[in-house]
MARKOL-103769 format. One record per residue (C-alpha): chain; x, y, z. Coordinates in pm, whole numbers, plus 50000, padded with zeros to 5 digits. Layout:
// residues N
A  X  Y  Z
...
// end
This chain:
// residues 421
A  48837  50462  48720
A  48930  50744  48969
A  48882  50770  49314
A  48562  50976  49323
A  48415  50710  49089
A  48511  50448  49274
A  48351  50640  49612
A  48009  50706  49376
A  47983  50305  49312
A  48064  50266  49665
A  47789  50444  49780
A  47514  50324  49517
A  47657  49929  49614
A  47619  50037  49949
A  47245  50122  49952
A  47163  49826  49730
A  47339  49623  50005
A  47086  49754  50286
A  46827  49713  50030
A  46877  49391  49984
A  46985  49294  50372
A  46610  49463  50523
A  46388  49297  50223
A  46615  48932  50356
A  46578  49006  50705
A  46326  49285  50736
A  46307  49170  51126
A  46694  49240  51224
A  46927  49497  51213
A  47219  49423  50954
A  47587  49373  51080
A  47713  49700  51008
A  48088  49730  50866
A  48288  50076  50832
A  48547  50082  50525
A  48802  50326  50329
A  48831  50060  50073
A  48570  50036  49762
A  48629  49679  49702
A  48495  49605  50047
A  48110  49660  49945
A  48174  49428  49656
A  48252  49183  49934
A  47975  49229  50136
A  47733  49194  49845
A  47851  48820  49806
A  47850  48762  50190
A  47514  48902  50141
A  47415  48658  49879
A  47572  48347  50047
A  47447  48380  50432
A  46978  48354  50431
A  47060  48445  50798
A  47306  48695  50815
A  47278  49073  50684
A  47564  49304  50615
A  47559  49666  50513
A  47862  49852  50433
A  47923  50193  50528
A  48194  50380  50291
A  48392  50648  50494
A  48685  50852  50319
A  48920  50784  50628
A  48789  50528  50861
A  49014  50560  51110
A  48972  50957  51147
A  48622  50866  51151
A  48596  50676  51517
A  48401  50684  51732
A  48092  50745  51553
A  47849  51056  51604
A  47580  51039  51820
A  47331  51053  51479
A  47553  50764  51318
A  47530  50380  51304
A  47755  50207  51519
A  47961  49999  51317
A  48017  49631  51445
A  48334  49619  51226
A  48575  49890  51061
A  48783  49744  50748
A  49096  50016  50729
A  49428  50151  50719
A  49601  50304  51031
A  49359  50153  51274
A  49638  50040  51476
A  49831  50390  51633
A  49743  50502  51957
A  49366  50693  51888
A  49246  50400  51711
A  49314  50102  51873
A  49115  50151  52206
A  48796  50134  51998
A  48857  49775  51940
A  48855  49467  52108
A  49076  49153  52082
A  49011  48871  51828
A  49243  48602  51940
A  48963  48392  52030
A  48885  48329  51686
A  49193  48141  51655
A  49127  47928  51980
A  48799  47805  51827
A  48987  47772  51536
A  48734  48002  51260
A  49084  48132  51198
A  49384  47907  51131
A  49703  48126  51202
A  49965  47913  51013
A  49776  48007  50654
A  49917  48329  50737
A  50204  48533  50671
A  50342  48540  51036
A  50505  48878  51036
A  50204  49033  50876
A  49980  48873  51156
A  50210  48982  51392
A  50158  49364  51295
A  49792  49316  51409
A  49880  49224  51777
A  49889  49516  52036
A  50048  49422  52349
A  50039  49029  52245
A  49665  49048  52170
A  49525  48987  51816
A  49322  49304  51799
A  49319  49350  51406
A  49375  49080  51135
A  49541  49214  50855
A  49363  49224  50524
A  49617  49329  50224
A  49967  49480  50136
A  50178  49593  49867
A  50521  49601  49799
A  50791  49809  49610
A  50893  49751  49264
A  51092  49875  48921
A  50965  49801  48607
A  51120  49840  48295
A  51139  49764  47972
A  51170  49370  47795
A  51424  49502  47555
A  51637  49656  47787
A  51653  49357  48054
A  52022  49290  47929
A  52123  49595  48140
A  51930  49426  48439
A  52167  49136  48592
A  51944  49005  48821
A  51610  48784  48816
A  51367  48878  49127
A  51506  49196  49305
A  51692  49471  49269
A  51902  49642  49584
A  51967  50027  49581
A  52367  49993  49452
A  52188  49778  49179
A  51981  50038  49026
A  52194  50314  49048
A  52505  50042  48844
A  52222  49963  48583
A  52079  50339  48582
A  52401  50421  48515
A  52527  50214  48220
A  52163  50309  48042
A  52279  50678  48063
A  52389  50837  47732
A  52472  51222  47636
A  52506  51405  47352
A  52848  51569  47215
A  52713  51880  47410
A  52686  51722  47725
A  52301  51699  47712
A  52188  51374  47827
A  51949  51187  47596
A  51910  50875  47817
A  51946  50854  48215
A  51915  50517  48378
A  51668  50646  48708
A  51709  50958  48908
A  51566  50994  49303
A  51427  51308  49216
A  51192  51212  48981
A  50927  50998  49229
A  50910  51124  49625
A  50765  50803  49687
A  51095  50646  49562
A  51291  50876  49804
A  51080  50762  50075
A  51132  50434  50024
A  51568  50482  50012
A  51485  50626  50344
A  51256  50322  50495
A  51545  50062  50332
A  51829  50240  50527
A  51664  50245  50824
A  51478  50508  50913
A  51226  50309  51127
A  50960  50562  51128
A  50719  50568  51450
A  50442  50678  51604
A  50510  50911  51925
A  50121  51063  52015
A  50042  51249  51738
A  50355  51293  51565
A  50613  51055  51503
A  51017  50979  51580
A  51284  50845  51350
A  51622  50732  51320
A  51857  51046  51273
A  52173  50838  51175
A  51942  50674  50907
A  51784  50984  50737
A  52129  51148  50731
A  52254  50804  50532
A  52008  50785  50331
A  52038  51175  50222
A  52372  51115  50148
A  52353  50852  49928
A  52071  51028  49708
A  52243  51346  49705
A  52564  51134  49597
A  52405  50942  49374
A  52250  51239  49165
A  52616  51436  49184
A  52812  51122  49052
A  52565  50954  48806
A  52389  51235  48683
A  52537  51555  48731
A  52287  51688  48946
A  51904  51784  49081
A  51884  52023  48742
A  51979  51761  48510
A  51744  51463  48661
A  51429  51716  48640
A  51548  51902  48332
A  51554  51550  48208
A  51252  51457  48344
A  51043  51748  48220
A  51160  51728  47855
A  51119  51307  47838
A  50898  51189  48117
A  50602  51342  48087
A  50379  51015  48006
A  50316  50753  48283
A  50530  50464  48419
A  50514  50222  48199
A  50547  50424  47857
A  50848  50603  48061
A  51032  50296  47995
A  50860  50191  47705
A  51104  50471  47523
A  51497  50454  47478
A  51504  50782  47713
A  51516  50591  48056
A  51587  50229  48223
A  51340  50222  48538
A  51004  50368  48688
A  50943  50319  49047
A  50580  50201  49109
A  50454  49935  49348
A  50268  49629  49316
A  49894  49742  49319
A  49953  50027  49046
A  50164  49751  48849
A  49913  49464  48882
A  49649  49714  48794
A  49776  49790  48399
A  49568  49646  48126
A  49716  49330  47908
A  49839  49591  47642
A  49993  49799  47915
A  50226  49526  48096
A  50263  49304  47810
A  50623  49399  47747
A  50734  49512  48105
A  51003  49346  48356
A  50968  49416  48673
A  51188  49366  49036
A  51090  49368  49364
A  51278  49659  49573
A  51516  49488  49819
A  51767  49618  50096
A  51988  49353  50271
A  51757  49047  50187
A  51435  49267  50324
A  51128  49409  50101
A  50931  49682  50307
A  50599  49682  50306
A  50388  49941  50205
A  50254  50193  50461
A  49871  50165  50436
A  49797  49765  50528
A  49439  49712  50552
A  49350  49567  50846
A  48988  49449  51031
A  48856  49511  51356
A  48630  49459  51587
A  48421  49756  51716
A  48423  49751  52117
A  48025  49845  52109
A  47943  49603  51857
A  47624  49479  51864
A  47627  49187  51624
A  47926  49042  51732
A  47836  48671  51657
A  47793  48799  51278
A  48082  49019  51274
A  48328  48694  51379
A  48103  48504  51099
A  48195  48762  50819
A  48581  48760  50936
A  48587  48417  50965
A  48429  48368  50594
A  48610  48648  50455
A  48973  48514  50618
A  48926  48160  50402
A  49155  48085  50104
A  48810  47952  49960
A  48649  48258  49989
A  48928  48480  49867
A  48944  48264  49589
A  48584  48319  49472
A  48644  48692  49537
A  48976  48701  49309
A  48714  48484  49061
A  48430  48704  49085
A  48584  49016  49024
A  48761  48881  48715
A  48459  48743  48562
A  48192  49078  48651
A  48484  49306  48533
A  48388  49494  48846
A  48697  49700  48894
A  48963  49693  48648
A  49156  49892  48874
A  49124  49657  49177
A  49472  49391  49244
A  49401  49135  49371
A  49199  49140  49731
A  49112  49460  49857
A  49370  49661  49629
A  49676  49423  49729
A  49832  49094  49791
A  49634  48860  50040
A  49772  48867  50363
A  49698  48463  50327
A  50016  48298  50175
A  49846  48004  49995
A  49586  48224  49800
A  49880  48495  49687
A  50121  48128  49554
A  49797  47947  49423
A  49524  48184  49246
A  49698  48504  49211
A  49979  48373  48898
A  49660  48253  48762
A  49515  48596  48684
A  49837  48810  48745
A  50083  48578  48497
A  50382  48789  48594
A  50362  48659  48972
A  50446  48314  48820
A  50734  48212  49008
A  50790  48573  49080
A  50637  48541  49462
A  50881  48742  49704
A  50930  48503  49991
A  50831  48534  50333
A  51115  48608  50498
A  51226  48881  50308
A  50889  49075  50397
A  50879  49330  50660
A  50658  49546  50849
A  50642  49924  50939
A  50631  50050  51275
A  50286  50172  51416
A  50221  50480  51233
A  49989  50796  51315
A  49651  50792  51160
A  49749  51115  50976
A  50044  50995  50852
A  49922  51035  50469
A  49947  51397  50577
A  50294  51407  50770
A  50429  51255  50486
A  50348  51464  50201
A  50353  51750  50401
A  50677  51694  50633
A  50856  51433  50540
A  50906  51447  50149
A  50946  51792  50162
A  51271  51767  50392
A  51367  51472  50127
A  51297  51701  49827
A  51493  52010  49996
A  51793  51826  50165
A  51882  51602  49824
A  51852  51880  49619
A  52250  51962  49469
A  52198  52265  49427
A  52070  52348  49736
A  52392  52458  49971
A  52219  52696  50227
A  52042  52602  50554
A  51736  52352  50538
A  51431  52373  50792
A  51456  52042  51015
A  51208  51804  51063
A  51177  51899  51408
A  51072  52233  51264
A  50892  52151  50976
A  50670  51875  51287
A  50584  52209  51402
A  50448  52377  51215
A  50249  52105  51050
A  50089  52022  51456
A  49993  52428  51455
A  49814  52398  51088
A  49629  52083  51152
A  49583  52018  51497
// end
């Protein structure tokens, strides 16, 4: 299911929901909740279903955050379930939650403390974190002898393994290569997150650690010269083998890894993942999480706040998440949907309990918590810095055969703020 389907049963879910919330409670206006994510209305149906006194109606918006505040001609949402609600244009719209926790509707120690943490703004709890993904390789069952190691793999790791997989002919054509970084941006990304490049938000742009990017260039462009020739070879390589998804990628003798992360992995059918491995992406004991968290919030100009902290607090409760997990299994209402929300549950007990249950390669394959952390606040456009800034600086600077001068970042910041802003 694509994303435009997904946003078409959104929408239809969506105006069942009010249907059903005005013939329940025909004499109240329903709690009104703003989301980017599908799976959300879902949600909202079984809050629906469970509360005689309560009414929800979900309201799907392409970009939430981008969307605040709301037009004059719009509902005002009471709560706003979304990525990148925490920068600098977003967060003033909301107001703080750590009350909830004082009455105790929330109980902070079910939570992964670091991801909680990411919610606070100035020591207030003004978001409560949803979902997150994490980094992985898979590859292949038959060709786990190459992989010496059981839960993670570290960056000198898969470029050792990548490399003993590799294989050329007696022309010097290769007919097997290990991994390249030029085959998945997203991968090169990532190299640049684990050595440091501690991305953040400054107004509508963003700053970054110089020494970091210039490390992490390095090592790509020095891992393509001395494992696989060069940028030619990898995509030559690429083009002529890899032209099928992930998971058949590695399915063939032609290569060891494909980069992917854990809500496009937990998302393959039975058939698909039967006879994958896979490794969590590690740098110095730490496992970054993905970008886009999903967070919650609380609309400043709410005006059902009573049943806004009543969905959080049933929504937040391993019980509930449970049911959810359940639900979806048993309707087949999104074979495309991991876990909650798109992602692993930002409550620990529910992702060691009732995901291996339904997701059998997470049995005794958890990451722990330590090793998990947490971007930096991030613009609300930065979906668009990054495909439109940063990866092409990555693609153009690790390119081998690329000796001349490269446009900067600073540069490239530029011109991006005169096209879109």
């Amino acid at each position: 299911m694509n994303l435009e389907n997904k946003k078409f049963l959104a929408v239809i879910a969506a105006l069942i929901s009010l249907l059903l919330a005005s013939c329940k409670n025909s004499g109240s206006k329903p709690l009104i909740i703003w989301t980017d994510n599908a799976e959300i209305v879902s949600y909202v149906e079984l809050f629906n279903a469970t509360h005689e006194d309560i009414s929800a109606f979900a309201v799907y918006k392409d970009e939430a955050a981008r969307s605040l505040p709301p037009a004059k001609d719009e509902l005002t949402p009471d709560l706003v379930v979304g990525s990148w609600l925490k920068n600098s244009a977003t967060r003033k719209y909301f107001q703080p939650l750590d009350y909830l926790f004082q009455e105790k509707s929330l109980n902070r120690t079910l939570f992964y403390k670091q991801l909680l943490e990411y919610g606070q703004i100035n020591d207030k709890q003004y978001l409560i974190p949803i979902s997150f993904n994490l980094p992985a390789m898979i590859f292949s069952k038959k060709n786990e002898g190459f992989v010496e190691s059981e839960h993670f793999l570290n960056l000198e790791q898969i470029r050792t393994f990548s490399t003993a997989f590799n294989k050329k002919n007696k022309n010097g054509t290769y007919t097997a290569m290990g991994y390249a970084p030029s085959w998945d941006t997203d991968f090169m990304y990532l190299v640049t997150k684990l050595y440091g490049a501690a991305y953040h938000e400054k107004g509508t742009s963003f700053i970054w650690n110089e020494k970091a990017m210039e490390t992490s260039i390095s090592e790509m462009r020095q891992w393509t010269i001395a494992r696989n020739s060069s940028t030619s070879a990898e995509q030559n390589f690429q083009f002529r083998y890899l032209y099928m998804p992930g998971y058949k990628q590695v399915a063939t003798t032609r290569c060891l890894f494909s980069y992917t992360t854990s809500d496009k992995l937990f998302t393959l059918t039975d058939a698909q993942i039967t006879d994958l491995s896979f490794r969590w992406i590690e740098q110095d004991n730490k496992i970054p999480v993905e970008d886009n968290i999903l967070t919650i919030g609380l609309y400043k100009k709410s005006e059902h706040s009573a049943q806004a902290e009543e969905f959080i607090s049933w929504f937040m409760k391993t019980e509930t998440q449970q049911l959810l997990i359940e639900r979806t299994e048993k309707m087949k209402l999104d074979t495309e949907n991991f876990g909650i929300a798109g992602g692993f549950s930002t409550l620990r007990e529910v992702n060691e309990k009732f995901y291996p249950a339904f997701y059998r390669h997470l049995l005794g394959n958890m990451p722990p918590e330590q090793f998990i952390t947490l971007p930096n606040i991030l613009p609300y456009r930065w979906n668009s810095l990054k495909s439109n800034v940063i990866i092409p600086y990555l693609k153009d600077n690790t390119k081998t055969e690329n000796s001349g001068a490269v446009q900067s970042l600073e540069e490239r910041i530029a011109e991006w703020t005169k096209q879109f802003y």
